[in-house]
PDB file of N, CA, C and O in Angstrom:
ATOM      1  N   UNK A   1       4.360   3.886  -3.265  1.00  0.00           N
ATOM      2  CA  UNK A   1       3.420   4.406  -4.221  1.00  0.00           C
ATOM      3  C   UNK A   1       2.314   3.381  -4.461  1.00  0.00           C
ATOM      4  O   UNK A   1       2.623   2.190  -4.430  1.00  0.00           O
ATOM      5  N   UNK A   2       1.316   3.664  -4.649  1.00  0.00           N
ATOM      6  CA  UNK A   2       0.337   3.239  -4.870  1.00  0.00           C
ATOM      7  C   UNK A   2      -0.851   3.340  -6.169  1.00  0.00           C
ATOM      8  O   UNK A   2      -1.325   4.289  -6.794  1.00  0.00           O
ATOM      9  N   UNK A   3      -1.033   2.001  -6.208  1.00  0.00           N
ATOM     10  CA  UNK A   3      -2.138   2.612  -7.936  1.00  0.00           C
ATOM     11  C   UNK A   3      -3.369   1.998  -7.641  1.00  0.00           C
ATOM     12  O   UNK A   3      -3.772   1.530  -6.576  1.00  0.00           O
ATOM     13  N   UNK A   4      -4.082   2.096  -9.112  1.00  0.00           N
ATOM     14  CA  UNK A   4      -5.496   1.364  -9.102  1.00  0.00           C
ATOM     15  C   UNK A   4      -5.969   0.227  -9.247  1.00  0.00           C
ATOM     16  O   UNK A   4      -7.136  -0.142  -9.381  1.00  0.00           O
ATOM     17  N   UNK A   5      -4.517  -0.620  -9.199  1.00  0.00           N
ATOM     18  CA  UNK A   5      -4.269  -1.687  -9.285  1.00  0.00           C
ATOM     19  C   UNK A   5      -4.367  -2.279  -7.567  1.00  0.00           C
ATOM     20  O   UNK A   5      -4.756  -3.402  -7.245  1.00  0.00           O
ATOM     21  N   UNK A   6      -4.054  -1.541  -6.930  1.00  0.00           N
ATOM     22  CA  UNK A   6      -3.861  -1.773  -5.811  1.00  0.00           C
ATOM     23  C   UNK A   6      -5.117  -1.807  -4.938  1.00  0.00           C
ATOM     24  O   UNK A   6      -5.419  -2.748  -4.205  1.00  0.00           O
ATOM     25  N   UNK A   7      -6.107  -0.209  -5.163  1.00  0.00           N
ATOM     26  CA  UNK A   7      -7.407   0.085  -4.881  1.00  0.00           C
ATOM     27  C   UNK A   7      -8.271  -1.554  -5.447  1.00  0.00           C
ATOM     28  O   UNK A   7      -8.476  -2.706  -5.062  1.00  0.00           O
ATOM     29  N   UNK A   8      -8.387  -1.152  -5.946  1.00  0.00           N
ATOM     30  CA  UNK A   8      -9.282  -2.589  -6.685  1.00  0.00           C
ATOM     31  C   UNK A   8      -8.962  -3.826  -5.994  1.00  0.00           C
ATOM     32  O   UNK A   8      -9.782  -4.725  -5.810  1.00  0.00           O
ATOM     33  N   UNK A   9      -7.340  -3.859  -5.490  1.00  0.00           N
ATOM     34  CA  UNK A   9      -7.313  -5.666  -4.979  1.00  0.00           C
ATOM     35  C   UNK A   9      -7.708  -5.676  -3.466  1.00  0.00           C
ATOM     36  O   UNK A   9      -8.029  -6.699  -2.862  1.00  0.00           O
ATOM     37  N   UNK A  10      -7.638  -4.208  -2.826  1.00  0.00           N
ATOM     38  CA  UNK A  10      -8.007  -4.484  -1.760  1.00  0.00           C
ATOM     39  C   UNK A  10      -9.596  -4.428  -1.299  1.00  0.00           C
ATOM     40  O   UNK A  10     -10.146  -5.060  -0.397  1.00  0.00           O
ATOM     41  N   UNK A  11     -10.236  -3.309  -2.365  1.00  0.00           N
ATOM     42  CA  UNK A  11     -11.876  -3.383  -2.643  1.00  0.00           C
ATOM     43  C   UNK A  11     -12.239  -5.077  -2.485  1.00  0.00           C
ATOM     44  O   UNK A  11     -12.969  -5.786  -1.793  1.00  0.00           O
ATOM     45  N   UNK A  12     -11.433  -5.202  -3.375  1.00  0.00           N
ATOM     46  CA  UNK A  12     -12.425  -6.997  -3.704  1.00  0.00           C
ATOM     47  C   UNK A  12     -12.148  -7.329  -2.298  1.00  0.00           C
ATOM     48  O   UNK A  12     -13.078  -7.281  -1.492  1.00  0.00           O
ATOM     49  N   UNK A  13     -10.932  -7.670  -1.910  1.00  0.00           N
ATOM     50  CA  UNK A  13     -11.110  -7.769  -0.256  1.00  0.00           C
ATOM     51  C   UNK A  13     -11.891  -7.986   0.724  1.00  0.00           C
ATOM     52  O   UNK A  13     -12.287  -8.821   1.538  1.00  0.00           O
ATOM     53  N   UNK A  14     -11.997  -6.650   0.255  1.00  0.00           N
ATOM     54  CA  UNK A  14     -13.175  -6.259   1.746  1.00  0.00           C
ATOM     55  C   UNK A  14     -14.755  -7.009   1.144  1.00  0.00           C
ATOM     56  O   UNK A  14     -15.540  -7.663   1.831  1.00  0.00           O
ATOM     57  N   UNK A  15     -14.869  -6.713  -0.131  1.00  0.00           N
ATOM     58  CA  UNK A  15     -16.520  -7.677  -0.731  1.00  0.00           C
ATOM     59  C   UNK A  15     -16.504  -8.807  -0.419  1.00  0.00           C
ATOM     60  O   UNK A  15     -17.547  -9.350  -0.056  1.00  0.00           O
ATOM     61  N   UNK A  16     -15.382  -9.445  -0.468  1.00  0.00           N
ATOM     62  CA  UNK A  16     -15.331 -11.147  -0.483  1.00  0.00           C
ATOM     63  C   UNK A  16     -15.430 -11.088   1.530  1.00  0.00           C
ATOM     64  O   UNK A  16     -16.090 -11.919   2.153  1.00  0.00           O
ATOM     65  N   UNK A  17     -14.767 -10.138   2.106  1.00  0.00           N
ATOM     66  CA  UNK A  17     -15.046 -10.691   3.476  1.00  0.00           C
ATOM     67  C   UNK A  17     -16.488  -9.946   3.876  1.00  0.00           C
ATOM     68  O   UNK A  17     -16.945  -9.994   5.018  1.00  0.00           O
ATOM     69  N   UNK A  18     -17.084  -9.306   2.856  1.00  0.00           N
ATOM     70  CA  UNK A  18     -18.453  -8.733   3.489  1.00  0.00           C
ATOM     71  C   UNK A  18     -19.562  -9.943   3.281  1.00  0.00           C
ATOM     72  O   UNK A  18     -20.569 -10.148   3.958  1.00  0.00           O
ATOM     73  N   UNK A  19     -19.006 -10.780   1.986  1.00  0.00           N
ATOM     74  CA  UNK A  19     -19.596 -11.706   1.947  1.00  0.00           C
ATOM     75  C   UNK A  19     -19.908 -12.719   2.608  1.00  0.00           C
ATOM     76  O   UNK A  19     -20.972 -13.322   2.751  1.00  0.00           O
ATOM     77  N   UNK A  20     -19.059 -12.838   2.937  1.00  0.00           N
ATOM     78  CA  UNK A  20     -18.784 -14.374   4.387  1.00  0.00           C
ATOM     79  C   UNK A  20     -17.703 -14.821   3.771  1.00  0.00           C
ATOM     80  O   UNK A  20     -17.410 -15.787   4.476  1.00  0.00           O
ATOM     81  N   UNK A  21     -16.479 -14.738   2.466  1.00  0.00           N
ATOM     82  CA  UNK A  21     -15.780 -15.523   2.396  1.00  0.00           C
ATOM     83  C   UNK A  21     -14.413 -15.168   2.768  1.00  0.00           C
ATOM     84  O   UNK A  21     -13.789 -14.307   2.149  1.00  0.00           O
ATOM     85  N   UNK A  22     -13.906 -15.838   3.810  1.00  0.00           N
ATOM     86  CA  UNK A  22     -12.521 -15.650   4.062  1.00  0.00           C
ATOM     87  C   UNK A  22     -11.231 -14.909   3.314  1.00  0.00           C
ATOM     88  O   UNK A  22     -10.675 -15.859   2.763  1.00  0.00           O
ATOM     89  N   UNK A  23     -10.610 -13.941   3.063  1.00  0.00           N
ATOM     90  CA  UNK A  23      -9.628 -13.676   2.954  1.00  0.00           C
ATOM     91  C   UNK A  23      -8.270 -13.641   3.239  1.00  0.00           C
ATOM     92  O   UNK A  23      -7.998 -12.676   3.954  1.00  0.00           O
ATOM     93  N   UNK A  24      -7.393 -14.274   2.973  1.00  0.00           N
ATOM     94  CA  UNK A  24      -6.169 -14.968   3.356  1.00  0.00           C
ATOM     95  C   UNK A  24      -4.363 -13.557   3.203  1.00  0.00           C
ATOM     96  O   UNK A  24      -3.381 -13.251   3.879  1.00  0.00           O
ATOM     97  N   UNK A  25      -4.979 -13.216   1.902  1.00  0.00           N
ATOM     98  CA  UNK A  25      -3.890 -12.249   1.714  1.00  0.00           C
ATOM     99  C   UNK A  25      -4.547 -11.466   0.437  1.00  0.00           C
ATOM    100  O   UNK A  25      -5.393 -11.761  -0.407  1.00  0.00           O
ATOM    101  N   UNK A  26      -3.572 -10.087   0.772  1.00  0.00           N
ATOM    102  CA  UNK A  26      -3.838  -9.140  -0.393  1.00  0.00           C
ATOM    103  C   UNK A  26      -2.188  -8.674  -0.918  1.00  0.00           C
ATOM    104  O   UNK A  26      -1.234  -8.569  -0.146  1.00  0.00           O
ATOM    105  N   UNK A  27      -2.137  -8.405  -2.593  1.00  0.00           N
ATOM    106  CA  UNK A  27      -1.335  -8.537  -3.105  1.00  0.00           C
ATOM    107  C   UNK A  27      -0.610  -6.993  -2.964  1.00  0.00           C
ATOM    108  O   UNK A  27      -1.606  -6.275  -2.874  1.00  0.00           O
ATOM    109  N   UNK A  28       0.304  -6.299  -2.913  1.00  0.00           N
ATOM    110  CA  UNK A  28       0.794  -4.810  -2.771  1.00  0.00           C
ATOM    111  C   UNK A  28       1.956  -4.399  -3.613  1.00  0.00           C
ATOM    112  O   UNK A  28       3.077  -4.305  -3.114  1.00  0.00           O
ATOM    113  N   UNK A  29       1.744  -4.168  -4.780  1.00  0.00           N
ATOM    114  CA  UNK A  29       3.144  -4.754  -6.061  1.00  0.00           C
ATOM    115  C   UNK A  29       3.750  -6.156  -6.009  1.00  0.00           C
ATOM    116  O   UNK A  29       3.192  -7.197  -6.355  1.00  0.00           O
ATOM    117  N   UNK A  30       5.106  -5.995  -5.472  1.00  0.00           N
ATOM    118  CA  UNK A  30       5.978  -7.373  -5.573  1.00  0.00           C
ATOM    119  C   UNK A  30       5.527  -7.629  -4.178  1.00  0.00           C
ATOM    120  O   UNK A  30       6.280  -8.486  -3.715  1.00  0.00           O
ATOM    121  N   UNK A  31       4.649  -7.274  -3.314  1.00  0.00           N
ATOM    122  CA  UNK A  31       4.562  -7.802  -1.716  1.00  0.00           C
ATOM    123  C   UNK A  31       3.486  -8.708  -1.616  1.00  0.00           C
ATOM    124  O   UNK A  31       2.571  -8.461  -2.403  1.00  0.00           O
ATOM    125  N   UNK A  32       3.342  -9.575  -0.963  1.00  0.00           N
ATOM    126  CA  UNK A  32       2.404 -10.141  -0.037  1.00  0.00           C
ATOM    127  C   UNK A  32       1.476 -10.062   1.346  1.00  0.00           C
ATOM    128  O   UNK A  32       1.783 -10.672   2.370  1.00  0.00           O
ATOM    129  N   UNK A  33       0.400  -9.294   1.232  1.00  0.00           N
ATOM    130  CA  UNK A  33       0.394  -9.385   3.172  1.00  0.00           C
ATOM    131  C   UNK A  33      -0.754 -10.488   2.850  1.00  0.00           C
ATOM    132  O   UNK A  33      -1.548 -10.764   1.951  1.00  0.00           O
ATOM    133  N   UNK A  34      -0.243 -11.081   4.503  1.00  0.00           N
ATOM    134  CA  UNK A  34      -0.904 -12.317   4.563  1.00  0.00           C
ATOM    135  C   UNK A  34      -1.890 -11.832   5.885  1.00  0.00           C
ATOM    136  O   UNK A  34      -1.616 -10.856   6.584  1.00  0.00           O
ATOM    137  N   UNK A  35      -2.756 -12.463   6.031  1.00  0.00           N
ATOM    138  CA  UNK A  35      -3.843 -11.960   7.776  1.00  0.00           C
ATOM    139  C   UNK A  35      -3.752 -13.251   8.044  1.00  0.00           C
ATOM    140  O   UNK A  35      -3.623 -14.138   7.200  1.00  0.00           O
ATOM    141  N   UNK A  36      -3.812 -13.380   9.128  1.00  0.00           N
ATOM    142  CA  UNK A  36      -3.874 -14.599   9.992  1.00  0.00           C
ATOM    143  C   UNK A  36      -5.184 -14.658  10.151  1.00  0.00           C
ATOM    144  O   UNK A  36      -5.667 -15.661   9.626  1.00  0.00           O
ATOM    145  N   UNK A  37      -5.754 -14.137  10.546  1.00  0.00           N
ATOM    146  CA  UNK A  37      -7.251 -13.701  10.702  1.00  0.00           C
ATOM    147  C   UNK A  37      -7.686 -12.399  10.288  1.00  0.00           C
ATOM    148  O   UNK A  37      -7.471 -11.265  10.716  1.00  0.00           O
ATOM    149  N   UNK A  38      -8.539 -12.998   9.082  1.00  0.00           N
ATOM    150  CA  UNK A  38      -8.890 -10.869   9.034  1.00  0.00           C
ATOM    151  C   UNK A  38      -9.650 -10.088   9.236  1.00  0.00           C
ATOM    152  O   UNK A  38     -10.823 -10.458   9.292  1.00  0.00           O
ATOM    153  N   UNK A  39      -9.299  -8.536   9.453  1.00  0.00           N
ATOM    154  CA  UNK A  39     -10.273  -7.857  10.328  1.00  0.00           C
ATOM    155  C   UNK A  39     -10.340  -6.878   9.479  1.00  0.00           C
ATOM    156  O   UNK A  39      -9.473  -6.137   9.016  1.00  0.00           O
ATOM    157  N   UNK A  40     -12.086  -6.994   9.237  1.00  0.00           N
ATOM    158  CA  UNK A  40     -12.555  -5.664   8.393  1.00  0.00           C
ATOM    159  C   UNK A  40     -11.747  -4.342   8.627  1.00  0.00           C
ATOM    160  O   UNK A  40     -10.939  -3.888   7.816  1.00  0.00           O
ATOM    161  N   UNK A  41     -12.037  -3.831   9.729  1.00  0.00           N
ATOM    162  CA  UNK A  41     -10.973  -2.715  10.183  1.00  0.00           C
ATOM    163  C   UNK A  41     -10.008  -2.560   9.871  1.00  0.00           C
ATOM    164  O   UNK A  41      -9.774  -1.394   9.554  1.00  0.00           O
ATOM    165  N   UNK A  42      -8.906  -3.504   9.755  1.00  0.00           N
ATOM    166  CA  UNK A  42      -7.631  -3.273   9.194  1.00  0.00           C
ATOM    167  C   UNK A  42      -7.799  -2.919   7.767  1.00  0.00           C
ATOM    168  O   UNK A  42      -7.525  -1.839   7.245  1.00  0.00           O
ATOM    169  N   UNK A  43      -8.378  -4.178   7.103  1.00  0.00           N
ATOM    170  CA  UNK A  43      -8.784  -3.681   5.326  1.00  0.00           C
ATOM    171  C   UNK A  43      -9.395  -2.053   4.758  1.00  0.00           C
ATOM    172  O   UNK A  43      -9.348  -1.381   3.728  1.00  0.00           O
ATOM    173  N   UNK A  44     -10.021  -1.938   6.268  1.00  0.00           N
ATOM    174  CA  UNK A  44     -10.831  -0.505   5.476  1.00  0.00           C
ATOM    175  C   UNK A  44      -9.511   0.668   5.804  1.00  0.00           C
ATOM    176  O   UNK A  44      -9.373   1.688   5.128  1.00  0.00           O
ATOM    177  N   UNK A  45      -8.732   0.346   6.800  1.00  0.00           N
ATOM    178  CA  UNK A  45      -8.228   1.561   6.972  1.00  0.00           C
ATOM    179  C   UNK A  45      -6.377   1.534   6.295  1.00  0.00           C
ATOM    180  O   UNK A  45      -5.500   2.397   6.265  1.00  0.00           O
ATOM    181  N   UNK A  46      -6.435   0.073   5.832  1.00  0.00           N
ATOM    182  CA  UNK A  46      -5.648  -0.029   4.203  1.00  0.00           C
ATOM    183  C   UNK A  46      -5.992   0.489   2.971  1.00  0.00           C
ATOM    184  O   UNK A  46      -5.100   0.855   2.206  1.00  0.00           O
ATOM    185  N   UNK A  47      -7.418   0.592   2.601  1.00  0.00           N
ATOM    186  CA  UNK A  47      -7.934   1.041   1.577  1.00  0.00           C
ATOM    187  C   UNK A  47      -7.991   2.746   2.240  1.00  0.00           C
ATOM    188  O   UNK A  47      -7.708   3.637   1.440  1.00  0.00           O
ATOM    189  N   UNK A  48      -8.251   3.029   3.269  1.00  0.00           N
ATOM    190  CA  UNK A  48      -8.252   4.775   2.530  1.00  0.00           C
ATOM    191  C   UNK A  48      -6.815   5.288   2.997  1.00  0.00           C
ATOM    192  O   UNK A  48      -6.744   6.442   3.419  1.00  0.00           O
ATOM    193  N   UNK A  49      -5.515   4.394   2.941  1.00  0.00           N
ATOM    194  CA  UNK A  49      -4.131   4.649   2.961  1.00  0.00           C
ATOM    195  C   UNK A  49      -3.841   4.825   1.321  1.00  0.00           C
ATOM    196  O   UNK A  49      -3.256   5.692   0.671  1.00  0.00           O
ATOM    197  N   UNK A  50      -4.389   3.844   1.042  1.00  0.00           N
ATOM    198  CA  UNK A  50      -4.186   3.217  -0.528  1.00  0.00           C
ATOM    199  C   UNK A  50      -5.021   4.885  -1.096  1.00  0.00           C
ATOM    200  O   UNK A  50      -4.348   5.794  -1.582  1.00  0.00           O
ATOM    201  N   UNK A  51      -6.156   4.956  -0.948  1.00  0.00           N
ATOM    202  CA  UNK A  51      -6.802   6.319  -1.507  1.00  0.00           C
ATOM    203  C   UNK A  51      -6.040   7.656  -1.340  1.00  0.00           C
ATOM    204  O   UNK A  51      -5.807   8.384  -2.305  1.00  0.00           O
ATOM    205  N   UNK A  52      -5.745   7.884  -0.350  1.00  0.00           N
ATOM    206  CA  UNK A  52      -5.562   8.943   0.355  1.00  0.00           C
ATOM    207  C   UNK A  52      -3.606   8.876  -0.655  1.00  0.00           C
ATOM    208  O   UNK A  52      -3.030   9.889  -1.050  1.00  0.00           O
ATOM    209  N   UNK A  53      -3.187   7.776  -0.767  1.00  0.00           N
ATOM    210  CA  UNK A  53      -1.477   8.135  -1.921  1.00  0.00           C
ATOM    211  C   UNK A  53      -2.035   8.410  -3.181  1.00  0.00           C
ATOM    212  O   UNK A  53      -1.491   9.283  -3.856  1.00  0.00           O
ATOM    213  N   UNK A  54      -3.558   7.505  -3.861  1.00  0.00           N
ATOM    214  CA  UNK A  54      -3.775   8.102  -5.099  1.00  0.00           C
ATOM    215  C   UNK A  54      -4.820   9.413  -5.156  1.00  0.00           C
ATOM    216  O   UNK A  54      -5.130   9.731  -6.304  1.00  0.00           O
ATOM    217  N   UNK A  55      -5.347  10.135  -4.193  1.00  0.00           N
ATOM    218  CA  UNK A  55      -5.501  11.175  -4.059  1.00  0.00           C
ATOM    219  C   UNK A  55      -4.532  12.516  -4.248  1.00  0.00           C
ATOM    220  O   UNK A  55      -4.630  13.451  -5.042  1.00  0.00           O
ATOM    221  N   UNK A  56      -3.302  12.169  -2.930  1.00  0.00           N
ATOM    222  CA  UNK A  56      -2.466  13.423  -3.186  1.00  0.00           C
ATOM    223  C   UNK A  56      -1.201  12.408  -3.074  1.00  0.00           C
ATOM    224  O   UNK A  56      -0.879  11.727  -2.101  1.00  0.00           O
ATOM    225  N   UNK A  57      -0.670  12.486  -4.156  1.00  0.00           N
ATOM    226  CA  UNK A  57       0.529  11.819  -4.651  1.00  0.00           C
ATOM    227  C   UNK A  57       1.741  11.902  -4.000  1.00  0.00           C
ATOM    228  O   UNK A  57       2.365  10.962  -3.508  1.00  0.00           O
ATOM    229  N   UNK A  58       2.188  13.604  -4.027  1.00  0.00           N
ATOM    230  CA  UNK A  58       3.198  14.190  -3.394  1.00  0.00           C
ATOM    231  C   UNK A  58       3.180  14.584  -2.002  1.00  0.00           C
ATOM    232  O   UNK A  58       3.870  15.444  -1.455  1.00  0.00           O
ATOM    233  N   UNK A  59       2.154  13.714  -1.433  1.00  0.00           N
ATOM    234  CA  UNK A  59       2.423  13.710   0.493  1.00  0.00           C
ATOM    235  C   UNK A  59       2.313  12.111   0.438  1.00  0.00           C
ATOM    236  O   UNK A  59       1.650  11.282   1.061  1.00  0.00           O
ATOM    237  N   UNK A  60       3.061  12.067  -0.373  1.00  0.00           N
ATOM    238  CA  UNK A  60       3.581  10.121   0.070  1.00  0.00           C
ATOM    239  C   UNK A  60       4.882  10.140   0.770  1.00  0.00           C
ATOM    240  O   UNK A  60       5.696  10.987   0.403  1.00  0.00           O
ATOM    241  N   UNK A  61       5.169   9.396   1.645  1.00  0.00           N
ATOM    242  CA  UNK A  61       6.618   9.619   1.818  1.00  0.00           C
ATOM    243  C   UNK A  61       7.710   9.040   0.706  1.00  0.00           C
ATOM    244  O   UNK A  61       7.759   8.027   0.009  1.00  0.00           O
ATOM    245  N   UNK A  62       8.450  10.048   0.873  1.00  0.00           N
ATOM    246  CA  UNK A  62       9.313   9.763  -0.210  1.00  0.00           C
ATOM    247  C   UNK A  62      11.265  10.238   0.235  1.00  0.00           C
ATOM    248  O   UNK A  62      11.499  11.196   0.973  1.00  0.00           O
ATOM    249  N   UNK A  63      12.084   9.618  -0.202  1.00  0.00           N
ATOM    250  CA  UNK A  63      13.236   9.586   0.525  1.00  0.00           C
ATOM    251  C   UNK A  63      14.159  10.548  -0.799  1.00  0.00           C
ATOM    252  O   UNK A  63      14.243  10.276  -1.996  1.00  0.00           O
ATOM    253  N   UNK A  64      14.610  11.424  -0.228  1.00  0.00           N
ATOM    254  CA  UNK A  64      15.729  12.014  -1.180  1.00  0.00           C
ATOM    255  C   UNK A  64      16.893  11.855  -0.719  1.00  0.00           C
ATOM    256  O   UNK A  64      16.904  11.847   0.512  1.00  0.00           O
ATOM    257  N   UNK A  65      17.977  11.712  -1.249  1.00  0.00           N
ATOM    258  CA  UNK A  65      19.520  11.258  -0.952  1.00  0.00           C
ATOM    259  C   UNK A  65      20.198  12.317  -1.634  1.00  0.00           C
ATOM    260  O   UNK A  65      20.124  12.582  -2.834  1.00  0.00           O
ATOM    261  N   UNK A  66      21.085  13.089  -0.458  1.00  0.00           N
ATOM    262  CA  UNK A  66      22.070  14.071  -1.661  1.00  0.00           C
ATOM    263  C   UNK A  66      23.125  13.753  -1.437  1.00  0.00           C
ATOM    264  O   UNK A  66      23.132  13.529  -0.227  1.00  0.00           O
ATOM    265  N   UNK A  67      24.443  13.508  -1.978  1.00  0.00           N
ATOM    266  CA  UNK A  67      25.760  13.483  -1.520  1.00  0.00           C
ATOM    267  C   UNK A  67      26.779  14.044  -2.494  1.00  0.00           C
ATOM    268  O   UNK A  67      26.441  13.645  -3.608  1.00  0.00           O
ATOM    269  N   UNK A  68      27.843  14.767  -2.578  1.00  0.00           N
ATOM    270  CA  UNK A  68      28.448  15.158  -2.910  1.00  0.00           C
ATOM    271  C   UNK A  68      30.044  14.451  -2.775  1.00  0.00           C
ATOM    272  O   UNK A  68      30.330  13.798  -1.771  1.00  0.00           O
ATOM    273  N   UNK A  69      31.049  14.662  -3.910  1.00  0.00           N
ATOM    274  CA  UNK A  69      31.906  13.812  -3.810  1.00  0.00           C
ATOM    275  C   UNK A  69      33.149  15.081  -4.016  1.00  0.00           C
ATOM    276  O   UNK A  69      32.819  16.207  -4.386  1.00  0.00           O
ATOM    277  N   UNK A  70      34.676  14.693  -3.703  1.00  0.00           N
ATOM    278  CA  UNK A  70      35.487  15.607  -4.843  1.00  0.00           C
ATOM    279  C   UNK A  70      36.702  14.700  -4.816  1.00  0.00           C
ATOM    280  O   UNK A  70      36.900  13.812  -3.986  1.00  0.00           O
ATOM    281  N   UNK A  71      37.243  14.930  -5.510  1.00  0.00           N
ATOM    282  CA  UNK A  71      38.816  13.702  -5.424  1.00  0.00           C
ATOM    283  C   UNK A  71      39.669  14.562  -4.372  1.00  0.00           C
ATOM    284  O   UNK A  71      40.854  14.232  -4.370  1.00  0.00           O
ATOM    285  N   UNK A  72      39.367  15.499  -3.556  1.00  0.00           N
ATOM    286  CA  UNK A  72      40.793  15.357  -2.484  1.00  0.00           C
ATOM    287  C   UNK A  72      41.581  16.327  -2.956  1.00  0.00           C
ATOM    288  O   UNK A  72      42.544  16.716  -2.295  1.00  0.00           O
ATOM    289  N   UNK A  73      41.257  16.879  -4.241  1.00  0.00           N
ATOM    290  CA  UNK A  73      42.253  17.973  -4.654  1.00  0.00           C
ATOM    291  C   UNK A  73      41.924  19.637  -4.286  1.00  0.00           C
ATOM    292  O   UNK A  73      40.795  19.986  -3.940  1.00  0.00           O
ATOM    293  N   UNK A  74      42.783  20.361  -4.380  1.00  0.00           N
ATOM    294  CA  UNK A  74      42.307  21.825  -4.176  1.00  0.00           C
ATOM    295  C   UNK A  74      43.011  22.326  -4.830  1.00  0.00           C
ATOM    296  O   UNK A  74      42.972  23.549  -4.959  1.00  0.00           O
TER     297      UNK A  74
END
């Protein structure tokens, strides 16, 4: 899932490398990605991943688990 918290850190991103200044890593909740070298391209097509979950919410992937139990009796 993704928020506007997220939009925004990778925006600045991409400004700071439109600027000329290096970008090292962008933050993704509790994650880190780091670039070794970074490439506009990758950033832009992170940001409309990032858009495109806070656009339509419910075509994020998402994992459902069903399981059922019984003690063995009948």
């Amino acid at each position: 899932m993704f928020n506007r918290e997220n939009l925004e850190s990778i925006e600045k991103a991409i400004s700071e490398l439109q600027a000329g200044r290096r970008v090292t890593s962008v933050w993704y909740g509790d994650t880190r990605i780091q670039y070794a070298s970074v490439d506009l391209q990758d950033l832009l097509n992170f940001r409309n991943r990032i858009k495109a979950g806070l656009e339509n919410p419910e075509k994020t992937n998402k994992r459902h688990v069903i399981f059922t139990t019984t003690k063995g009796l009948k």
